[in-house]
N, C-alpha and C positions, 0 to 999 in steps of 0.2 A: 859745218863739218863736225861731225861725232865726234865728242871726245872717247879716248880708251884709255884704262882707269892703268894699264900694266905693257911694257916694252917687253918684247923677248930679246934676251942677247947671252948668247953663249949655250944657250938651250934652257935656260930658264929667266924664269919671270919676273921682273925690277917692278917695283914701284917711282913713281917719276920724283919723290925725295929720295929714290937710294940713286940717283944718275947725276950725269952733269945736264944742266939743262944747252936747251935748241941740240942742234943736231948732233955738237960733242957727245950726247947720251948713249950714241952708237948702238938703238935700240932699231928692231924689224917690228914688224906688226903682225901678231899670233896669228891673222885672218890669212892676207895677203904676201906677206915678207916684205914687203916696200918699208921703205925709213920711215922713221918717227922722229918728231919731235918733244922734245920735253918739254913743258911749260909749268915754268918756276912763280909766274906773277903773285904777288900777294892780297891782291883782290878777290879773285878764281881759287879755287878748288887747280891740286897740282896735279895735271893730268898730260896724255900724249893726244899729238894728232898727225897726220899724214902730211908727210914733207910735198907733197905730191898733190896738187888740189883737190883731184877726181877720187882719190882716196878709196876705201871701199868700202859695202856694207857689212861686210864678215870681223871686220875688227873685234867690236865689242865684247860679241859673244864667244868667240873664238879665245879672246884672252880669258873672258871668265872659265869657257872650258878648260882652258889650260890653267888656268887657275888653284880650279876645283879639285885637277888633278894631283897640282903640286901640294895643295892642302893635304889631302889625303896620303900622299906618300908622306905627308911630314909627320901628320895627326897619328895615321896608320887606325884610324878608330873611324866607325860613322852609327849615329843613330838609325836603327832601321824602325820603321814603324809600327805601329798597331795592327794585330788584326780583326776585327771586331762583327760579330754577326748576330741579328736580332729577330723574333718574331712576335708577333700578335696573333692569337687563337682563339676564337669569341665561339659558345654553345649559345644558341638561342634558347632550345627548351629549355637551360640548365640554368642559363645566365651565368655563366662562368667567362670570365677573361682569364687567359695566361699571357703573361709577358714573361720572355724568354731572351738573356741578353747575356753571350759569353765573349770574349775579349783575351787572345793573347797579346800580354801587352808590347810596347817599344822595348827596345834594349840596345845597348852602345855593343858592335860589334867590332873585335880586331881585324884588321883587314892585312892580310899576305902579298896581294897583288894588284897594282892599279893599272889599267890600261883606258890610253883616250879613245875615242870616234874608229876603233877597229871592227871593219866588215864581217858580219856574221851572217853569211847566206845570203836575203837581200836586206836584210836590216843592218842601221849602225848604229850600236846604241851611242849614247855618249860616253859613258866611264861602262866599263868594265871591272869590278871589283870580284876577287875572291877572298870568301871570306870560312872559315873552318872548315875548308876542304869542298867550297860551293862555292859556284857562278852566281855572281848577283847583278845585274843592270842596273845603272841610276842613271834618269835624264835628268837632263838642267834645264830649267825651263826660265827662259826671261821673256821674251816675246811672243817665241814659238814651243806650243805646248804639244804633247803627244796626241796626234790626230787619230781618228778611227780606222785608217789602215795598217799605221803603223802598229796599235793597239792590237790589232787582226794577227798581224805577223809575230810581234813577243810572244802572242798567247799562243802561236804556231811553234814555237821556237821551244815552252815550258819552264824558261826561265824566269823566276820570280823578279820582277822589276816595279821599282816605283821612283815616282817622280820624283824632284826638289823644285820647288816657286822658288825663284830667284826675282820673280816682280817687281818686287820692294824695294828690290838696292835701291841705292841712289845713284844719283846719275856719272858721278865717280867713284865708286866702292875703296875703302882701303883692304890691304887683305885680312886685318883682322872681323871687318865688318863679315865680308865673305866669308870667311873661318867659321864665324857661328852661325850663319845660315845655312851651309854645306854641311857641317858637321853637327851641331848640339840643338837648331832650333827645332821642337817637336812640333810646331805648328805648318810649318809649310809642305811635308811630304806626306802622301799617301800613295797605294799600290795602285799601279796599273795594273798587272795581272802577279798574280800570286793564289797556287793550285791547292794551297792550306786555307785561303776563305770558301771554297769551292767544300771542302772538307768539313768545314767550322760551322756552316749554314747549315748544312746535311746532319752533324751533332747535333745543332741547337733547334733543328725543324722534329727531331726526332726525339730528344730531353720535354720539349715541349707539347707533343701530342700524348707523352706519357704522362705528363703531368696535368692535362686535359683530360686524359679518362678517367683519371684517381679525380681530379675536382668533380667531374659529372657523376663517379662513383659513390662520393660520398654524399655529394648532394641529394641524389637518389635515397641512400641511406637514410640522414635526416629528414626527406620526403616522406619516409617509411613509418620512419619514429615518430613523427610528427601526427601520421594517418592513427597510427596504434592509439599513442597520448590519447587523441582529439575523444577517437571513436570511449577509451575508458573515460574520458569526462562525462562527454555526454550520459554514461551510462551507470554514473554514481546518483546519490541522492542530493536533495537538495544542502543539508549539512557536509554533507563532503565534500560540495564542489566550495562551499563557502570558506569551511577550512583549509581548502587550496590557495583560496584569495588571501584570507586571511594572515597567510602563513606567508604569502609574498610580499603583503604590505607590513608585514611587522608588527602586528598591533592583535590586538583580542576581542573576541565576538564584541564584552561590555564595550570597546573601546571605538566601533564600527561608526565612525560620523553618523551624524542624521541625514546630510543631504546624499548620502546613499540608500538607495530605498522608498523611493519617495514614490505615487501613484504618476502612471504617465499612461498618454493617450496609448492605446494598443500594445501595453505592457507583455498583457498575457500572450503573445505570439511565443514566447521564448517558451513555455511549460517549466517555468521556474518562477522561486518568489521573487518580486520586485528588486529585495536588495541582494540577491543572489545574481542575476545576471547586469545589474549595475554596477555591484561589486567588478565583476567579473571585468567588464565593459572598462572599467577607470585603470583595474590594472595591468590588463597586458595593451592599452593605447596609452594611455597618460602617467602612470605612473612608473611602469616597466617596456615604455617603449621605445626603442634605440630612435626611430625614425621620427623627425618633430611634427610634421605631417599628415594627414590621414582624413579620409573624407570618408560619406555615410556610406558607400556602397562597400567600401574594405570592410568598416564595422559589420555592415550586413554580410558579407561573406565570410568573415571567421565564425560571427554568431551562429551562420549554417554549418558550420562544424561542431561545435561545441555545444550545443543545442539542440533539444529535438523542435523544432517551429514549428507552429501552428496559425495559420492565420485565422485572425477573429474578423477580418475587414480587408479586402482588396489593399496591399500595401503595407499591411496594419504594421510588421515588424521596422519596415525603411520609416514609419512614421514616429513610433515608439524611439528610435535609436536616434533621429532627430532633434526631437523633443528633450529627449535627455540628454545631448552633445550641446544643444542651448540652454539647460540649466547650468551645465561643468563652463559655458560658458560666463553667464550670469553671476558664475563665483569666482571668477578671473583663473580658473584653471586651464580655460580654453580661450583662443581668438578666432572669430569665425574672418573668414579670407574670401566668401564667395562661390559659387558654385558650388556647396555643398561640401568646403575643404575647410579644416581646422587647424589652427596649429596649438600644439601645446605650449605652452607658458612655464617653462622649466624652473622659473624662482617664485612660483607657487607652489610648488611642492612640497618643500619645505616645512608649509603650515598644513602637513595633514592631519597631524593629529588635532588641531583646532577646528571646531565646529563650528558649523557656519549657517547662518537662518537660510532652510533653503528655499529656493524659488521653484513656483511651479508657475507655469504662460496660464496666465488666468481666463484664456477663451482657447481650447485646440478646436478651432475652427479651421477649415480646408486654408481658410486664405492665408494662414499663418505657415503655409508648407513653400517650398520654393521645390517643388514634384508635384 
């Protein structure tokens, strides 16, 4: 037989220490109205049950509704929830992601009016609550949760309603237990329908396509800047572009390591001197490069920017930039990973102004390529 954690008598709700126990409790049963019994035992949780064998199934919840109800006229306050709405917006060309996430938050609202299970049209909510001059719906949900017709009809109806889980009680609640799940726990309610998320998504779908075309606008922009730059480099001299390097690695022509500069298989593809496009090569990958990563085919495509190329040999540039990504290897500035991928070695850095005996692969023979 189900216990029920609250007797009705006299039109409100006892707990079974505030009564006399067994039938002196003079309690009815919030579901059914048949008698209750108290049960006082000191083994058991103090709870009612149906003086009546066949008892009923509406007890339980029917008391919590009642419950709930008497809370709230006592509380006169309830949490009402979050409203929260998100998007994601990916540009392929651009490679831009926006995330977009706005949130009116919870807030304890006063509440003026509570009413139970009163018929509105064909729906009954469970509470009726008004609260600053608005209808508000709260169901209680212990077993039985708001199904998708009922769902259908609130949202027919335009009253903002949301749930409360009541799941968790225990299997005899006292009423302070229920007090702070009704009232103050933020974790158990959310909306069932509510015409301000419908509103919230609509801002946040709109904040963030704006904030999508300014990311793809600017990107553009620096795509722009980027073309300009590239196109003046290539088109200074060879002491100009060295002075660029220079100037980004901090150091001065005398101070240029040896192992920049060194003779490598198909060097001349770049139409610049050796340590001018090695220079160049160490510092916007290994020395000034955010990304720890990067394999020859990247090098060979910025170099087609910044370069006028020339090939002296089928390949000659992908072989030259090779070559010289297994020297920077050979000086522990680089680690080769395989299929033509490097990673930089970030705590060698450090020692660049140290000179270091460099390595040239003492046969550039074909077999020595992995292309």
């Amino acid at each position: 037989m189900r216990k029920i954690p609250f007797g009705l008598r006299d039109g409100r709700l006892l707990q079974p220490d505030e009564v006399s126990r067994g039938l002196a409790c003079d309690c009815v049963c919030p579901g059914c109205g048949s008698r209750l019994v108290a049960h006082h035992g000191t083994k058991k949780v103090k709870h009612f049950v149906h003086y009546s064998t066949g008892g009923c199934d509406r007890g339980f919840e029917s008391a919590i509704h009642r419950a709930a109800k008497q809370i709230l006229l006592e509380h006169k306050e309830i949490l009402v929830p979050a409203i929260q709405a998100g998007t994601v917006l990916y540009d392929k060309g651009a490679n831009v992601e926006i995330r977009e996430i706005q949130c009116i938050p919870e807030r304890f609202v006063q509440l003026d009016e509570v009413e139970v299970e009163m018929s509105v049209g064909s729906v009954i909510p469970d509470l009726i609550v008004t609260a600053l001059g608005k209808e508000l719906y709260v169901e209680i949900a212990y077993t039985h949760f708001v199904d998708e017709e009922k769902r259908r009809k609130l949202k027919e109806l335009g009253i903002p309603t949301f749930e409360v889980d009541l799941s968790g009680l225990s299997d005899v609640p006292s009423m302070s237990e229920l007090a702070r799940l009704v009232v103050s726990e933020p974790s158990n309610r959310y909306w069932v329908f509510n015409q301000k998320e419908s509103e919230l998504a609509r801002r946040v779908s709109t904040v963030a396509q704006d904030k999508l075309a300014l990311a793809i606008a600017n990107v553009q922009q620096m795509k722009e800047e980027y073309q300009r730059w590239a196109e003046q480099y290539r088109n200074m001299t060879d002491e100009e572009k060295l002075s660029v390097e220079l100037k980004e690695l901090g150091i001065s022509r005398d101070n240029l390591p040896s192992y920049l500069g060194i003779f490598i298989k198909g060097g001349g593809s770049f139409s610049a001197h050796m340590r001018v496009w090695q220079t160049a090569i160490f510092t916007n990958f290994i020395y000034n490069k955010m990304r720890n990563y990067f394999d020859v085919e990247d090098v060979c495509n910025w170099s087609c920017q910044f370069f006028k190329l020339k090939r002296v040999f089928p390949n000659s540039e992908k072989v030259a930039v090779w070559y010289f990504l297994k020297h920077l290897e050979s000086l522990g500035f680089l680690m080769y990973c395989g299929n033509q991928m490097f990673m930089v070695r970030r705590d060698q850095l450090r020692e660049l102004a140290m000179d270091r005996e460099p390595y040239v692969p003492a046969d550039h023979s074909e077999e020595d390529l992995p292309f």
